[in-house]
C-alpha positions in Angstrom: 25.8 146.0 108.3 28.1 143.6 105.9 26.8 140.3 106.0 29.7 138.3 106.4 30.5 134.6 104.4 30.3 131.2 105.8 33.9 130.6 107.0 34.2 126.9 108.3 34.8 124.4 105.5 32.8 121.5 104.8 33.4 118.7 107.4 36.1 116.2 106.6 37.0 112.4 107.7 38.6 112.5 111.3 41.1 110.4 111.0 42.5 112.5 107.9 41.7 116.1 108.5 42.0 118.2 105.3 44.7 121.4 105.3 43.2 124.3 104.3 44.1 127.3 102.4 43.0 131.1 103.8 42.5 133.0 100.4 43.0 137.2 100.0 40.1 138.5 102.1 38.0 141.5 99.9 39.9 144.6 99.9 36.6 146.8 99.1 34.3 145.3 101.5 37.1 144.1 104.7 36.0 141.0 104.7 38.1 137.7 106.4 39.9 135.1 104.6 37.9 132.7 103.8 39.3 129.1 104.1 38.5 126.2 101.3 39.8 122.8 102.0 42.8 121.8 99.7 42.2 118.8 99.0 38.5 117.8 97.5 37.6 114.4 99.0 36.4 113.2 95.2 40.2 114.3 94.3 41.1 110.9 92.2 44.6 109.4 92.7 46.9 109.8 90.1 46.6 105.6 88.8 50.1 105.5 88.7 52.5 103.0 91.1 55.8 102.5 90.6 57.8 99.2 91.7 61.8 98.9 91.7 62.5 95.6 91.8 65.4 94.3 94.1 68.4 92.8 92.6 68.3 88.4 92.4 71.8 88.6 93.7 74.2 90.9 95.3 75.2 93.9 94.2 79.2 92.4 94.8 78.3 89.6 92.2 77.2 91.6 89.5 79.6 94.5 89.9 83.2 93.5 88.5 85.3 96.2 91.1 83.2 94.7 93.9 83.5 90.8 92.9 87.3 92.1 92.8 87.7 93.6 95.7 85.9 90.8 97.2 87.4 88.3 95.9 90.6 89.8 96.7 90.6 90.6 100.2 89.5 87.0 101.0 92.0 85.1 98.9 94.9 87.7 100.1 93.6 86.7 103.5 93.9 83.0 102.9 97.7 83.1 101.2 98.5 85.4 104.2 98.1 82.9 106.7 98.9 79.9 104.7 102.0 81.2 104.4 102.1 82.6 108.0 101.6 79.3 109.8 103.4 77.3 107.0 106.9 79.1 108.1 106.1 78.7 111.7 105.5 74.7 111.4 108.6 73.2 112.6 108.4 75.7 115.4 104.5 75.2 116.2 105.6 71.1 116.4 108.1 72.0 118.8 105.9 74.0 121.6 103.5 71.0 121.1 105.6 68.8 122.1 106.6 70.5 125.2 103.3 70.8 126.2 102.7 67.3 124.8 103.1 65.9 128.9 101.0 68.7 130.4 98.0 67.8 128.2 98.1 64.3 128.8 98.0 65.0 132.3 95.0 67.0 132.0 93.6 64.3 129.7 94.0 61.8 132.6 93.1 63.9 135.3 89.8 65.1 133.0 89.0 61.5 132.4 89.2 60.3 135.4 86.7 63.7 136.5 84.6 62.2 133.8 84.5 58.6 134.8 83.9 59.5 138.5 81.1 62.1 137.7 83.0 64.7 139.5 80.6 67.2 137.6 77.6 65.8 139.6 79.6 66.0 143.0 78.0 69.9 144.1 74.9 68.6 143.9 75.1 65.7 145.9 76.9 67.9 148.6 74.2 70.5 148.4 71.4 67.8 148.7 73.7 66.6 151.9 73.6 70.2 153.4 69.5 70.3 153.3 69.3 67.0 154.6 67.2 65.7 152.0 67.9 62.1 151.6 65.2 61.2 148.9 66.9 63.2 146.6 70.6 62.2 147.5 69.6 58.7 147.1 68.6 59.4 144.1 71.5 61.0 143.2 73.9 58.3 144.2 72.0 55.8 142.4 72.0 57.6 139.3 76.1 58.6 139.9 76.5 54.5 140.5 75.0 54.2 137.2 77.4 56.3 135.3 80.2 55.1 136.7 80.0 51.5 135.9 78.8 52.7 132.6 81.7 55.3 131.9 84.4 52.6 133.8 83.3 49.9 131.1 83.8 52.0 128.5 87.2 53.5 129.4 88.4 49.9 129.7 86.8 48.8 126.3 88.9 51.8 124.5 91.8 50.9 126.7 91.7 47.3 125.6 90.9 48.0 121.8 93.5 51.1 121.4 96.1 48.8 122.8 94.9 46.1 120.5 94.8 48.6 117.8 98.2 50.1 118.4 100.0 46.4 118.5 98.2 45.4 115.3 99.4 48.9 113.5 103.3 48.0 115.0 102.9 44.0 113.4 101.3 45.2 110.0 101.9 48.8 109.5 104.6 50.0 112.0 104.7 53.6 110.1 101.2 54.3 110.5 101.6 53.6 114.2 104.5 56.5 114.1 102.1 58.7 112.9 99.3 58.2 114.9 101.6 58.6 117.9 103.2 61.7 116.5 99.5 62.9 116.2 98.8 61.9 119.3 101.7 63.9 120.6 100.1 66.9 118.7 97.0 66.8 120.2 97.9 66.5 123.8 100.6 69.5 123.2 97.8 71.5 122.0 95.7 70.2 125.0 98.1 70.9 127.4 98.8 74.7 125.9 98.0 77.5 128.4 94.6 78.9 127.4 95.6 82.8 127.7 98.7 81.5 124.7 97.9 79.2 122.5 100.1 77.6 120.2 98.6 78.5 117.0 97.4 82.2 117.0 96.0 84.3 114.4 98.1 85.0 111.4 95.8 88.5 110.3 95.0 90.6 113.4 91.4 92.7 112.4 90.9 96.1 113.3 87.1 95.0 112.9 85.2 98.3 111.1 81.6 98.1 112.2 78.7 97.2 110.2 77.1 99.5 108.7 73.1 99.2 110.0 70.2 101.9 110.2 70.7 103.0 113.8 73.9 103.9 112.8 73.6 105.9 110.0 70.6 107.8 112.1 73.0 108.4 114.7 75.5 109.7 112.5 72.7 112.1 110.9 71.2 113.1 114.1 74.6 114.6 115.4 75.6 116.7 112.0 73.7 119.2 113.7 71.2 119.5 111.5 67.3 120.8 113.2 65.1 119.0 110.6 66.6 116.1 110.5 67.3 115.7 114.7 63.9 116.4 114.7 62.8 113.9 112.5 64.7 111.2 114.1 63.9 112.1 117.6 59.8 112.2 116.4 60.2 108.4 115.4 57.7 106.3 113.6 57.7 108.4 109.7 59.9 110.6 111.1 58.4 113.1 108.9 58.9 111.4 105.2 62.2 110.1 106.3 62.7 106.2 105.6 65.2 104.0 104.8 64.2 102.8 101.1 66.3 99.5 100.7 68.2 96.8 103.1 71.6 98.6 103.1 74.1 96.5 101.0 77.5 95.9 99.9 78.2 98.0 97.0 82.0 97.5 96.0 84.5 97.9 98.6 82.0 99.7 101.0 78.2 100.0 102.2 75.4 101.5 100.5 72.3 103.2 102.3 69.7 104.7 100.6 66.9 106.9 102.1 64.4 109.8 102.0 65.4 112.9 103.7 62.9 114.6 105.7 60.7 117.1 104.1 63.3 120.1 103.2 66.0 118.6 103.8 68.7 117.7 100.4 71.8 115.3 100.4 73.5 118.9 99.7 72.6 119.8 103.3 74.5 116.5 104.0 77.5 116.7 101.7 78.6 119.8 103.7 78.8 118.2 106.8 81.0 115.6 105.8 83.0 115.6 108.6 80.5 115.6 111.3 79.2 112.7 109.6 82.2 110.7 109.4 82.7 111.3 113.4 78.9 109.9 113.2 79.9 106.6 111.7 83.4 106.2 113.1 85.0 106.5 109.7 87.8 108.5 108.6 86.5 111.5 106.1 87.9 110.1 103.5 85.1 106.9 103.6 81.9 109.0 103.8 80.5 109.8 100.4 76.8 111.2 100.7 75.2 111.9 97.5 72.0 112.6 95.6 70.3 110.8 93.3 69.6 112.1 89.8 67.3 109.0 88.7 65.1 109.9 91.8 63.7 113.2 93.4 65.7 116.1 95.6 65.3 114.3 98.9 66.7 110.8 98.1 70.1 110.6 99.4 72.4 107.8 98.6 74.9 107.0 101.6 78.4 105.0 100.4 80.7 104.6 103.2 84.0 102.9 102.3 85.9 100.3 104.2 89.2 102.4 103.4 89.7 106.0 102.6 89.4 106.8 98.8 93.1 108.0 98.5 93.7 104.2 100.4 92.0 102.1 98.5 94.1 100.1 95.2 92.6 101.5 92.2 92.6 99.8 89.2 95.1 100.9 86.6 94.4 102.7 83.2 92.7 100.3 81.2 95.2 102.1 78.3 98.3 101.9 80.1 99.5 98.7 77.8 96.9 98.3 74.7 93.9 100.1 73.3 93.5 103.2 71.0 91.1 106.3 71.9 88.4 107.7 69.5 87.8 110.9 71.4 84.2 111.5 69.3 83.5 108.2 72.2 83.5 108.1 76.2 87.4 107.3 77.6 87.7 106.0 80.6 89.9 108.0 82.9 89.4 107.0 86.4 87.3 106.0 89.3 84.6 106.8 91.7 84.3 106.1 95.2 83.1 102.0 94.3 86.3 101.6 92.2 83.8 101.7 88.9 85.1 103.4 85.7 84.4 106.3 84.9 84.8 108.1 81.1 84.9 111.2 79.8 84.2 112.5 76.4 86.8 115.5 75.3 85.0 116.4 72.0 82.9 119.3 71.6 84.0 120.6 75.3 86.3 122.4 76.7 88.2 121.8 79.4 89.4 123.6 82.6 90.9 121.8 85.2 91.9 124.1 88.9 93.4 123.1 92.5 95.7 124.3 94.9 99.5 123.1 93.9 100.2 119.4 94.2 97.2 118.3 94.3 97.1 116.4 90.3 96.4 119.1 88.6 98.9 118.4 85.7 98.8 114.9 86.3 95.5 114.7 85.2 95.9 117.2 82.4 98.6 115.0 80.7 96.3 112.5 81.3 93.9 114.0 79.3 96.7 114.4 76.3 97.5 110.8 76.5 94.5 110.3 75.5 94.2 112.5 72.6 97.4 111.2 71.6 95.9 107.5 71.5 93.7 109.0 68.8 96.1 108.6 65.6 93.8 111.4 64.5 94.7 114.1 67.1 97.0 117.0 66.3 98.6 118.3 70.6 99.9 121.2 71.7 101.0 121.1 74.6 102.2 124.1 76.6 103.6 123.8 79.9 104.6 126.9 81.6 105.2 125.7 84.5 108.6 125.1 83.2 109.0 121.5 85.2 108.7 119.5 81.9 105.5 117.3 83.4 104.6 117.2 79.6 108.1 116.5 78.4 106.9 112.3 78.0 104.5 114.1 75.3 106.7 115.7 73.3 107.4 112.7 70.3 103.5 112.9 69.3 103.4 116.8 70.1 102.8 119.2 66.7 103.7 122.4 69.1 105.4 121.7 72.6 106.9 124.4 74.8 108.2 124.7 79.0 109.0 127.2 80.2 107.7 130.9 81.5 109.9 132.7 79.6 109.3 135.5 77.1 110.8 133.4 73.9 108.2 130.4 75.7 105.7 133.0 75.8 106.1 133.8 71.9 106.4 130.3 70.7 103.0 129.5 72.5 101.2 132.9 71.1 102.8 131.7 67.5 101.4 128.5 67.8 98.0 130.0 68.9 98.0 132.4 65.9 98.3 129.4 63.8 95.0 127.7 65.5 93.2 131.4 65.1 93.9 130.7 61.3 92.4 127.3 61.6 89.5 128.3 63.1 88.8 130.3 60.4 89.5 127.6 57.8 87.8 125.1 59.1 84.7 127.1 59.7 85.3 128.1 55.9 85.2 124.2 54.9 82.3 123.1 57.1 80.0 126.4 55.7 81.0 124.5 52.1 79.7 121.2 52.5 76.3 119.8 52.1 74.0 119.5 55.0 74.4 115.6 53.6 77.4 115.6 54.9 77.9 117.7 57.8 74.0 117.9 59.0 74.8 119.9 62.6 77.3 122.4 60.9 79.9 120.7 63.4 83.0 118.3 63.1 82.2 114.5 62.6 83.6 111.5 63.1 83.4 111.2 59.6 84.9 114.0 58.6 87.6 114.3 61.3 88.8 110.5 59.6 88.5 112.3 55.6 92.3 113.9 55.5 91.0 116.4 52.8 89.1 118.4 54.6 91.4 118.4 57.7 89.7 118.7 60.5 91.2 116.4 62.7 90.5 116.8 66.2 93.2 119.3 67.6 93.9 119.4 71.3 95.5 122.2 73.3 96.9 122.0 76.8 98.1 125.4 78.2 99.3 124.2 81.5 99.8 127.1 84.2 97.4 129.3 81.8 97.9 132.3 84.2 101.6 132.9 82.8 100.2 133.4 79.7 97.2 135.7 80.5 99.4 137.5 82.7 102.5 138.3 80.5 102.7 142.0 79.9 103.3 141.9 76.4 101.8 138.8 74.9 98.4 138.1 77.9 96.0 139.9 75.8 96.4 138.1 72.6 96.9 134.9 74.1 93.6 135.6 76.2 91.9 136.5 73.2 92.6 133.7 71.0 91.9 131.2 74.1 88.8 132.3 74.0 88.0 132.5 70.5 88.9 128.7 70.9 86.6 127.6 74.0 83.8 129.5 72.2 84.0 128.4 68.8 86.6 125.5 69.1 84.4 122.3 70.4 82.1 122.7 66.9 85.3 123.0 65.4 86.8 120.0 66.3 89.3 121.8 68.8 89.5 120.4 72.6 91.2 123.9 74.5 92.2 122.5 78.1 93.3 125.4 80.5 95.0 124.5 84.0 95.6 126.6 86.6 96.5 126.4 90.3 95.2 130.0 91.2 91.6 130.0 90.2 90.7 133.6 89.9 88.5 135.8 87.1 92.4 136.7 86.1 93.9 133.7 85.9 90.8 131.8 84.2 89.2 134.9 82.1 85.1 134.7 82.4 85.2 134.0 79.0 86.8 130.7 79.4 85.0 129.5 82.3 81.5 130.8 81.3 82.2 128.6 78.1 84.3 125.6 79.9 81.6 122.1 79.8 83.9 120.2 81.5 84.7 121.1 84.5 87.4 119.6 86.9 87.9 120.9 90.4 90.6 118.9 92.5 90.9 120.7 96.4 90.7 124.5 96.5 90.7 126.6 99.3 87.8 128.7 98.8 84.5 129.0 97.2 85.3 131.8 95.0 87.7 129.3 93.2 85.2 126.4 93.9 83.0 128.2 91.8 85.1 129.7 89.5 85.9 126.1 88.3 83.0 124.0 88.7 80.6 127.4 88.1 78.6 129.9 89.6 76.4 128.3 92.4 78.2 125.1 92.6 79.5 125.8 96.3 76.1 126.7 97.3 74.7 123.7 95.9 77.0 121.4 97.9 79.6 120.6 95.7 82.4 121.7 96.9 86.1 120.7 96.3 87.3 123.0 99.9 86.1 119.5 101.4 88.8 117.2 100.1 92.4 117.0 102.2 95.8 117.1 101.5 95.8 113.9 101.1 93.2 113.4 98.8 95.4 113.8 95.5 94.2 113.1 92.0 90.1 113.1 93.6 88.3 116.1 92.2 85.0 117.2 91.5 83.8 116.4 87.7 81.1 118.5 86.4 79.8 118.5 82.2 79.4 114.7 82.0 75.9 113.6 83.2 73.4 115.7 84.7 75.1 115.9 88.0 78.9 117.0 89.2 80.5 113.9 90.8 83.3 112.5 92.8 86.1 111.0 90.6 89.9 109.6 91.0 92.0 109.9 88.3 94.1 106.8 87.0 97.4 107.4 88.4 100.0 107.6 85.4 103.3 108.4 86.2 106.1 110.3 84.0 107.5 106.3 83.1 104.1 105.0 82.1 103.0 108.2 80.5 106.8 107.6 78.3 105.8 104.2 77.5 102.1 105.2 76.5 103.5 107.8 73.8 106.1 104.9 72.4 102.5 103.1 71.5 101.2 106.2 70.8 104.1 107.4 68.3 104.4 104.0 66.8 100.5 104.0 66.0 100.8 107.7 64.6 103.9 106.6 62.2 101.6 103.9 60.2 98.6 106.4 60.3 101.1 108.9 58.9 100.4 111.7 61.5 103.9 113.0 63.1 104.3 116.6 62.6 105.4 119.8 63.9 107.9 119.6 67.0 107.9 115.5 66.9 110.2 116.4 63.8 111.5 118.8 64.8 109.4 122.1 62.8 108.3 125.5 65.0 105.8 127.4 64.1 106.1 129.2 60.4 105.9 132.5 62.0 108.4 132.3 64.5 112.0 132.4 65.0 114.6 130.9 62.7 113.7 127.0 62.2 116.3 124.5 63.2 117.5 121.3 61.5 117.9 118.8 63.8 120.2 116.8 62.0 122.0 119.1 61.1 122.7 120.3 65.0 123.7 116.8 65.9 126.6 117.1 63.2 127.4 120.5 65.0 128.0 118.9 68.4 129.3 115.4 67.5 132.8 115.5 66.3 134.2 114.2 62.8 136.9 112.3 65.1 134.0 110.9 67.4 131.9 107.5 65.7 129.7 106.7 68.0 128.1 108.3 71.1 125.7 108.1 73.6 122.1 109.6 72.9 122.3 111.2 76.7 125.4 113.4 75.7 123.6 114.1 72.4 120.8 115.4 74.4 123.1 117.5 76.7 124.8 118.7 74.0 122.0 119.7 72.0 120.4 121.6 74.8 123.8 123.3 75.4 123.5 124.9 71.6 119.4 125.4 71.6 118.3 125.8 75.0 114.9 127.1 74.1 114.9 124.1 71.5 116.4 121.2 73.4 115.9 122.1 76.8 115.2 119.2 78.6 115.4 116.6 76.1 116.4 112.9 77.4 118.1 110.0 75.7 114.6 109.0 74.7 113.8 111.9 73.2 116.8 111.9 70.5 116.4 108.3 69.8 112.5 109.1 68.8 113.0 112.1 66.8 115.2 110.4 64.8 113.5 107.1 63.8 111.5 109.1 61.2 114.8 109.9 59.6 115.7 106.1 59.5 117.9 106.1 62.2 117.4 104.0 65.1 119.8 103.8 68.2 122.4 100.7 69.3 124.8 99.6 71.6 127.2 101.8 72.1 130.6 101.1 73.9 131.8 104.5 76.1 132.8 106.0 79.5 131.2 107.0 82.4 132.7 110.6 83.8 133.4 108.3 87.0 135.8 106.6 84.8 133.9 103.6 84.2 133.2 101.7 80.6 129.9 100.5 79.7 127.4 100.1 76.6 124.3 102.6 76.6 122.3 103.3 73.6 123.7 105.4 71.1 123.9 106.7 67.6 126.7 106.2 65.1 128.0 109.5 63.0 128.1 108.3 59.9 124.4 107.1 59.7 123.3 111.2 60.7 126.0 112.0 57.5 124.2 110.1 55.2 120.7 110.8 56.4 121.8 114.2 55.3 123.3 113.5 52.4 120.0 111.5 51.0 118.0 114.3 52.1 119.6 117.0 50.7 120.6 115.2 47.6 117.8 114.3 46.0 116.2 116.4 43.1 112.7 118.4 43.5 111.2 115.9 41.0 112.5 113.0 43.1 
């Protein structure tokens, strides 16, 4: 017979029984598991404790968008109803006078309730209905006493106020005016019904509730989550679940933070957004759960919003007026969910940016070449084929600019791209040739990007709509190989490729491109194939997922490649008028730096069709019999002769393409086609005829 092994485990401490572990019994001889306790009573602790110290002051105080927001929605509140009540004065005066004899009735009739001790009147009468005449004695002595006391003292203030008010009409009659008008106030508002008073409240609230700890367990107990109901409904550690900090302001919303129970992620919460809103009584668009990357996988941080995120006034660009970029440094480029900034860094990444149409998709890509235009630096291309001319406000700083889905757009973009193919293989030349003293990470500098005779300037390309391209029978497979030459090789190279599409698909974004995108920008989608597709493989599964945001939620999109974790993110709002008025800086910064090239002066491609001479076309369409004339009908006409050149140039436009020739526009004097004579900016003939005639008549060794 096998003798068989001890199987209970040494005895432990009752109030903390030890788990134990059954271990693989013995094959050979049958034997049962044998159970050893887990955790050895001598076990030391780890000596380590760590403290996180609350902040002195709030969080509102020491974070600028909440101070703001703060300090804005209280001083808003006060002008409000300053200027509310200060219109409605003379009218406010009038009701009160109206009531002004009602309320001095009352005020007699209370006084004289007063004087009487009318209040003490029930209980006399119920001490008359027992029959108990020790205690209504007592109560008419002590109701004799307050009369005689409240009589004198009405007559005292009757004496001295009359006093008063004949002293005031001897020594200061206006004063006595004004106390009576005040005293014609006072009774008005005394005598005002009490269901309407005069004066009512110049802001009504909507009152949002206060976000406390009950709530936010309710919420979480009704997303239909098992664990977590569970944990909530056990009570007392509600297995590891805690709140682990008071819940604060933070900006313009509330901030919880807490420990999930055991097996339970903030991803588990993120996709049941909606539940949890209906939870809290909040619209969607206020409930942000997240993780937190500074702590472990069940912390979950909780910021519920007093307004939706698409509601709430964000702050503008802080480089809509002033400010240059250097895009080897974080830019800001929006907001999160507390209104605080939020930067990215374009260099050494490339870019792919996906949503459903109209969501911001463009809007945030010409963002993102406004910025690399603010880099005197930067060499754009910008292709929109699209065709709508969202990039249009680009085109003075642009070395290559196309719109359009056309075949001859098709070709100017794939020329253009051959032209970067040939730079990549320069520029990998030039940094294999310098010294590791120089160029230590075999990669593009700050340093050397600034040293014009190497040339490697940062270079960015925008291929709006990338699909068109990749699609086109003739042209898609170049185009998709050279896009992917440059988001493999380009970020070491010093060149930014930025693809935008609104049908994320492995045919419109080519697994090449995505597998090799870093940043990553996800606006709403409708799916997770696409969720994924943008933001990567097994970002849908781990909660992050842009199917979540509404219509509504425009310009909000998932950000993933900057930091550790994706996260939630608003883009600065900058229309087509602000984006113009950016590229004027833009332009102007570019001309001292001596970096306007390409299409801002009007060159293609060296490899494509015939070149054109601007100049020269503007003689074509303005008459020898026509002065001056109007920089719009230049445009038109332009556009008329070169429609794949002009197309959808603007007064603007003309007026910047020529400054580098020396020719700036002026008031011009013409006629409407309604008939109607006005002055509009325009350009004169005979400066375009000698621009041309200094150009073209100057020696080679001039």
């Amino acid at each position: 017979m096998t003798t068989k092994r001890p199987t209970n485990p040494p005895p432990a401490p009752a109030e903390a029984p030890l788990p134990a572990a059954p271990v693989e019994p013995d094959e050979e001889e049958g034997e049962a598991p044998v159970l050893r306790p887990v955790d050895p009573p001598g076990l030391p602790l780890p000596g380590i404790t760590t403290y996180k110290r609350r902040p002195i002051v709030p969080s509102w105080l020491t974070s600028k968008p909440g101070f703001v927001s703060t300090v804005q929605r209280a001083s808003s509140n006060a002008f409000y109803a300053t200027v509310f009540h200060g219109i409605r004065t003379p009218w406010y005066a009038l009701q009160l006078g109206l009531n002004a004899p009602r309320g001095t009735a009352r005020l007699v009739r209370e006084t004289g309730r007063w004087v009487w001790d009318s209040e003490g009147a029930p209980l006399r009468a119920y001490e008359v209905q027992r029959e108990n005449t020790a205690e209504y004695l007592k109560l008419s002595r002590q109701r004799d006493g307050r009369v005689r006391l409240r009589t004198l003292v009405t007559l005292v203030g009757i004496v001295f106020g009359a006093a008063f008010a004949l002293t005031l009409y001897v020594m200061a009659p206006g004063w006595l005016g004004v106390l009576a008008a005040a005293a014609v106030l006072v009774a008005g508002y005394w005598g005002a019904p009490q269901d309407h008073p005069v004066i009512g409240p110049a802001v009504l609230k909507t009152e949002i509730q206060k976000l406390t700890g009950p709530i936010v367990l309710r919420a979480l107990d009704n997303i239909g989550n098992a664990k977590l109901s569970a944990a909530i409904k056990k009570g007392g550690d509600m297995n590891g679940m805690r709140f682990t900090s008071e819940i604060t302001r933070d900006g313009p919303g509330y901030r919880a933070d807490l420990d999930l129970p055991w097996g339970v992620t903030p991803e588990d919460i993120m996709e049941a957004r909606k539940p949890l809103a209906s939870g809290l009584r909040r619209k969607v668009g206020c409930v942000w759960p997240s993780a937190d990357p500074t702590e472990h996988e069940g912390r979950l941080i909780l910021w519920v919003g007093d307004k939706p995120m698409n509601e709430t006034q964000k702050p503008d660009w802080p480089l809509l007026k002033s400010g240059s970029v250097d895009l080897f440094k974080p830019v800001v480029f929006g907001n999160d969910q507390r209104m605080g900034d939020v930067a990215v860094t374009l260099m050494f990444a490339s870019v792919v940016v996906g949503s459903i149409p109209r969501m911001g998709k463009t809007f945030l890509m010409r963002l993102f070449l406004l910025i690399a235009a603010l880099d005197v630096r930067a060499e754009l291309h910008a292709f929109d084929f699209k065709g709508t001319g969202d990039f249009g406000a680009l085109e003075p700083v642009c070395h290559r600019y196309r719109a359009g889905e056309e075949d001859e757009d098709i070709l100017y973009a794939l020329e253009s791209l051959r032209e970067l193919k040939a730079e990549l293989r320069r520029r990998a030349k030039v940094i294999k040739s310098l010294p590791r003293s120089r160029c230590p990470e075999s990669k593009v500098t700050p340093e050397l990007a600034s040293d014009k005779a190497l040339g490697l300037h940062p270079i960015v390309v925008g291929l709006d709509e990338c699909q068109k391209g990749f699609e086109h029978e003739k042209y898609g497979a170049e185009i998709e190989e050279i896009c992917t030459d440059i988001a493999k090789r380009g970020p070491a190279l010093g060149i930014v490729g930025m693809f935008g599409t609104q049908r994320p698909d492995a045919k419109s974004l080519p697994p090449g491109i995505s597998a090799n995108a870093v940043l990553r920008f996800c606006l709403k989608v409708m799916g997770h194939t696409a969720n994924d597709m943008v933001l990567g493989t097994g970002a849908y599964k781990a909660g992050y997922r842009a199917t979540m945001f509404s219509r509504t939620d425009r310009g909000i999109c998932w950000m993933a490649g900057e930091g550790d974790d994706p996260r939630i993110v608003a883009s600065a709002f900058v229309d087509a008028l602000k984006a113009e008025q950016v590229v004027i800086r833009a332009r102007k910064m570019r001309e001292e730096y001596g970096n306007v090239t390409g299409h801002a002066i009007g060159q293609q491609p060296e490899s494509g069709e015939a070149s054109y001479d601007l100049l020269a076309d503007i003689l074509n369409v303005v008459p020898a019999d026509e002065d001056k004339v109007w920089n719009e009908k230049v445009a038109a006409r332009l556009a008329t002769l070169r429609p794949e050149v002009y197309g959808g140039w603007k007064a603007e436009t003309v007026t910047t393409n020529l400054r580098p020739h020396g020719i700036t526009a002026q008031d011009v004097w013409g006629t409407t086609d309604e008939g109607k004579g006005t002055t509009r900016r325009g350009i004169a003939r005979a400066d375009i005829t000698k621009a041309v005639t200094d150009r073209d008549g100057k020696r080679p060794g001039d």
